[in-house]
C-alpha positions in Angstrom: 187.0 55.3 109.3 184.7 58.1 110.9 188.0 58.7 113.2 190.1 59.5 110.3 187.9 61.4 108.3 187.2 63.5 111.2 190.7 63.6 111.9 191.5 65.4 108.2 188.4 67.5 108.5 189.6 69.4 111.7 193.3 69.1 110.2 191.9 71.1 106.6 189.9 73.5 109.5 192.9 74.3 111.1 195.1 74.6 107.7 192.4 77.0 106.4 192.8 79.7 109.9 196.4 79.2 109.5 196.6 80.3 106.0 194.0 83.3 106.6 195.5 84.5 109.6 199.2 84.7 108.0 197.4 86.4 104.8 196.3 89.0 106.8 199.4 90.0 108.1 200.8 93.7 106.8 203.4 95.0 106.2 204.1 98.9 107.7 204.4 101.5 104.7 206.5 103.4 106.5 210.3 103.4 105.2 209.2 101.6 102.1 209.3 102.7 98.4 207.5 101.5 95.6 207.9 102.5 92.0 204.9 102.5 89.5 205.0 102.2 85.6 202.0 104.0 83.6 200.9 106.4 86.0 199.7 108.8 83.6 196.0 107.9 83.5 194.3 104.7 84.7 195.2 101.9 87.5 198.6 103.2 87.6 197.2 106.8 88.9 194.9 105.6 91.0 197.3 103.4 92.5 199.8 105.4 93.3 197.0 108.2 94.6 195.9 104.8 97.1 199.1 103.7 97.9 200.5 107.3 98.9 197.4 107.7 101.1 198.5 104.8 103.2 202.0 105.9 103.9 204.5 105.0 101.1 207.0 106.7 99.4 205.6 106.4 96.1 207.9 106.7 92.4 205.1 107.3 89.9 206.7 106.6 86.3 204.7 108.9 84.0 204.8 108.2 79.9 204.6 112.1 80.4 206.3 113.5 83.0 204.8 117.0 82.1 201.1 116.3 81.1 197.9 116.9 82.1 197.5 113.2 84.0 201.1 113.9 85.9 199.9 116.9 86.9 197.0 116.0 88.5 198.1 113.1 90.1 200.7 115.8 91.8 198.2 118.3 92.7 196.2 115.2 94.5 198.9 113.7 96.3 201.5 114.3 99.1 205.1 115.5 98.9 205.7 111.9 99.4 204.9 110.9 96.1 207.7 111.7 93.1 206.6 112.1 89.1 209.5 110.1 87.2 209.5 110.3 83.5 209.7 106.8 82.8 209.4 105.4 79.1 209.5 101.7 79.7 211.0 101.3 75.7 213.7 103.5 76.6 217.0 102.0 77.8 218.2 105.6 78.7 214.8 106.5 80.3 215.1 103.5 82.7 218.5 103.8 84.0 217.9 107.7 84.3 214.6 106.5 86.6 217.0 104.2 88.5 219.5 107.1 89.2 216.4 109.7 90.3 214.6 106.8 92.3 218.2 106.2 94.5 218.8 110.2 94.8 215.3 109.7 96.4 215.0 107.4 98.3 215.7 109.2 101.9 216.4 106.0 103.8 213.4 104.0 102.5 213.8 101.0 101.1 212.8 99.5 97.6 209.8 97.4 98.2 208.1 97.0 95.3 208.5 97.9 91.4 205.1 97.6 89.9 205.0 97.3 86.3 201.2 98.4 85.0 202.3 100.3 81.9 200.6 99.0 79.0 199.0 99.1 75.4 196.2 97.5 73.8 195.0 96.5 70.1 192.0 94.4 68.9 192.9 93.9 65.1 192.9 90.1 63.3 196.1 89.2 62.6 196.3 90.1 58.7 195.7 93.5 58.7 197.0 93.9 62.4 200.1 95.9 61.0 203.8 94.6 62.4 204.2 97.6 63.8 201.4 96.6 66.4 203.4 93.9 67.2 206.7 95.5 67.9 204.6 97.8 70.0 202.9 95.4 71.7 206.1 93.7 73.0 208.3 96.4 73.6 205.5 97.9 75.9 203.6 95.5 77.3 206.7 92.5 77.5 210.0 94.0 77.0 209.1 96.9 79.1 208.5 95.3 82.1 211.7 92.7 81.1 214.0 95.9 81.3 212.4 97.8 83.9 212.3 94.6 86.1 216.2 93.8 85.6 217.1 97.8 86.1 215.5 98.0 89.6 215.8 94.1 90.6 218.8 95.0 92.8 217.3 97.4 94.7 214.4 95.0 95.2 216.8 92.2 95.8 218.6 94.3 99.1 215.1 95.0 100.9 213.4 91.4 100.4 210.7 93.3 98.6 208.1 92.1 95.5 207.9 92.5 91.8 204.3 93.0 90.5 203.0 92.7 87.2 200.2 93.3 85.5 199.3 90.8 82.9 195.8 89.6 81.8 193.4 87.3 81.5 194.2 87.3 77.3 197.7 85.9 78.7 195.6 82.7 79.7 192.6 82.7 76.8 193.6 83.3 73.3 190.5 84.6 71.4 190.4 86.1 67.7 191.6 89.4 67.4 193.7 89.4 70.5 196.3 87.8 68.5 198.8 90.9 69.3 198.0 91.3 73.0 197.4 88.0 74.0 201.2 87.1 72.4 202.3 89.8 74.8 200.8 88.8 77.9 201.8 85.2 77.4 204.9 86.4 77.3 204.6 88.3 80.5 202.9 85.7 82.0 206.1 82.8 81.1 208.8 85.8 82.1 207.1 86.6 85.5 206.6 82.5 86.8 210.3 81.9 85.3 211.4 85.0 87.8 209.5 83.6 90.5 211.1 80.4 90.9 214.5 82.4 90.4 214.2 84.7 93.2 212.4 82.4 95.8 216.3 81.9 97.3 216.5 85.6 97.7 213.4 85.6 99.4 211.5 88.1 97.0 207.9 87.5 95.4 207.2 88.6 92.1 203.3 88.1 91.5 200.9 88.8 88.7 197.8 90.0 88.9 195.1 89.6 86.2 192.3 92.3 85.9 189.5 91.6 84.0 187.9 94.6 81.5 187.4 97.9 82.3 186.4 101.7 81.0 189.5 102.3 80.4 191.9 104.0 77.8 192.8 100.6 75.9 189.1 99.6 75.4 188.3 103.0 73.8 185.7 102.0 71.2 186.5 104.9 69.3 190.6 104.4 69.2 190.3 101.2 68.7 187.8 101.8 65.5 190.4 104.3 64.7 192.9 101.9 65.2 191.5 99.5 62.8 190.7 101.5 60.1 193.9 103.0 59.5 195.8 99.3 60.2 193.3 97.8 57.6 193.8 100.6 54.7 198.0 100.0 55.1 197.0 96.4 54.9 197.6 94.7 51.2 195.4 94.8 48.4 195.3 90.7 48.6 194.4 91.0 52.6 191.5 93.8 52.1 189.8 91.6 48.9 190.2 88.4 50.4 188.6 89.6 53.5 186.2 92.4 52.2 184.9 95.4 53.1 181.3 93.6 54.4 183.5 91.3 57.3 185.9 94.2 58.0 182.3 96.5 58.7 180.9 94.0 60.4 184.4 93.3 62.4 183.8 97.1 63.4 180.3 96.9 64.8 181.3 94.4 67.4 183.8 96.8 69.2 180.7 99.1 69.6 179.5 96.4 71.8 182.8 96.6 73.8 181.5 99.4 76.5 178.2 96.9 76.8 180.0 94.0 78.0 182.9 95.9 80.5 181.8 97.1 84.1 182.4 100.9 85.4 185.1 102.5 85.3 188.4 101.0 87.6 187.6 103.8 90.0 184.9 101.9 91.4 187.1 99.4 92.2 190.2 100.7 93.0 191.1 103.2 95.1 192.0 102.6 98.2 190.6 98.9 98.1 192.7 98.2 94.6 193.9 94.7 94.6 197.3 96.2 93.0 197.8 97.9 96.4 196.6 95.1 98.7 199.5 93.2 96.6 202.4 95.6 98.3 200.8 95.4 101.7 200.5 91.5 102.7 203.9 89.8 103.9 202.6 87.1 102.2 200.5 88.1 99.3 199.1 85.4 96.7 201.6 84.9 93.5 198.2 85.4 91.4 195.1 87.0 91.4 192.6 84.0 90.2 190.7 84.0 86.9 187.4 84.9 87.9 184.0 83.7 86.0 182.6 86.9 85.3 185.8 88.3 83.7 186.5 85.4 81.9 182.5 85.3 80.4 183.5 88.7 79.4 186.4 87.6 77.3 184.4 85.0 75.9 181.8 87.7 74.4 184.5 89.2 72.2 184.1 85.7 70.1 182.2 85.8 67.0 179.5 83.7 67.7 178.6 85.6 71.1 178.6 88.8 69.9 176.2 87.5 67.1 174.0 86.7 70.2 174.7 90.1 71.9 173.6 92.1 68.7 170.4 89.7 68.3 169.6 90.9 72.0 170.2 94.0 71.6 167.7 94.3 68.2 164.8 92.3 70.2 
């Protein structure tokens, strides 16, 4: 018995080098394109900043081809890196992308279409206008469905990855995520489906799951703004039902928001971003795990916990 035990132990020893020496394996940047939704502010700038510092020919798809974020990200980058006005809604936006990313190309190959673009609201679901929803999915879901089947062939002919950005409210459902979470579900069920699909053409597609950050969607401000104007469009039956004293009090909690996130994604991205550490193994993981500390943060945005929080905070 100690034979065989010992046996599986050196076996499980041997499986774990294997695996960690083949995950470390790179791939060379060079002659290899990648194309990046959302790159107007956020992870999507500061990935494509990182990922044209180590060598590849980088697409950035900008909301706003002509604004103050595009601009920078321009001014702080090489002439390897190409602003592409890139509305991921936009059937004719898209295909004109497409056309502009093959007029560029200059020999390299399509490695990896990155979809990162995104929207955010934090509303319960009766005074969370339809709108909101629409939104939701025809950013965060439909988006990444069309830009994904647009570029797919290019990514098909070099062998390359599909990489999307979904989120841990894909995997935890939690009051007042009803909008989002619905969206990155969906993303979530759209990118494993793909993934079985293109294993025979020998391409990855992979999510990745970031937990909360400083960001641009957990503005505690926009989203207050958000909420105000979603609840006075909201019915007269919705608003009296609920009242003005749980809507408040709804309010407050996203003032805890910032208390609860870490720093801003800068301090985690850059150049050691997992987003860019997803186009450089050969064989990358298909998804980044949930980890505790982001999924405890999720778990504050219940009711109960941010009771706690506020209690906390007051002693």
């Amino acid at each position: 018995m100690l034979h065989v035990l010992g046996a599986l132990a050196l076996a499980a020893v041997v499986l774990f080098l294997l695996n960690v020496i083949v995950r470390r394996r790179t791939v060379i940047p060079g002659g290899k394109a990648v194309l990046i939704t959302g790159c107007d502010h956020g992870f999507g700038c500061m990935l494509a900043e990182a990922l044209d510092i180590l060598g590849y020919r980088v697409f950035a798809g900008c909301l706003n081809a002509a604004g103050d974020g595009a601009k920078e990200l321009k001014q702080k980058t090489s002439s390897n890196l190409v602003i592409v006005q890139l509305d991921v809604t936009s059937d004719v936006q898209v295909a004109e992308a497409r056309a502009t990313v093959e007029r560029s190309l200059d020999g390299c190959c399509m490695w990896a279409v990155i979809n990162n673009a995104g929207i955010a609201a934090f509303a319960e679901t009766e005074w969370c206008s339809l709108d909101a929803y629409q939104n939701m999915m025809d950013v965060n879901w439909m988006g990444t469905v069309r830009v994904t089947k647009t570029f797919l062939p290019l990514v098909r002919a070099a062998r390359g990855r599909i990489i999307n950005v979904v989120s841990l409210a894909g995997r935890i459902a939690l009051p007042g995520f009803t909008s989002y979470s619905s969206s990155k579900f969906a993303l979530i069920g759209f990118s494993d489906s793909l993934r079985r699909e293109m294993i025979k053409f020998g391409v990855k597609v992979i999510t990745i799951e970031p937990t909360l950050y400083r960001t641009a969607l957990s503005d505690c401000d926009a989203l207050t703004r958000q909420n105000e104007r979603m609840w006075n469009m909201a019915s007269e039956e919705v608003r009296h039902d609920y009242g003005e004293t749980y809507f408040r009090s709804f309010l407050t909690k996203l003032k805890y928001v910032p208390a609860i996130l870490p720093a801003k994604p800068e301090r985690s991205c850059g150049r050691s971003c997992a987003l860019g550490h997803l186009c450089v193994p050969l064989h990358p993981l298909r998804a980044r795990p949930l980890q505790r500390s982001a999924a405890f943060r999720y778990l504050c945005f219940d009711a109960e916990s941010f009771r706690r929080l506020r209690a906390d905070y007051a002693a």
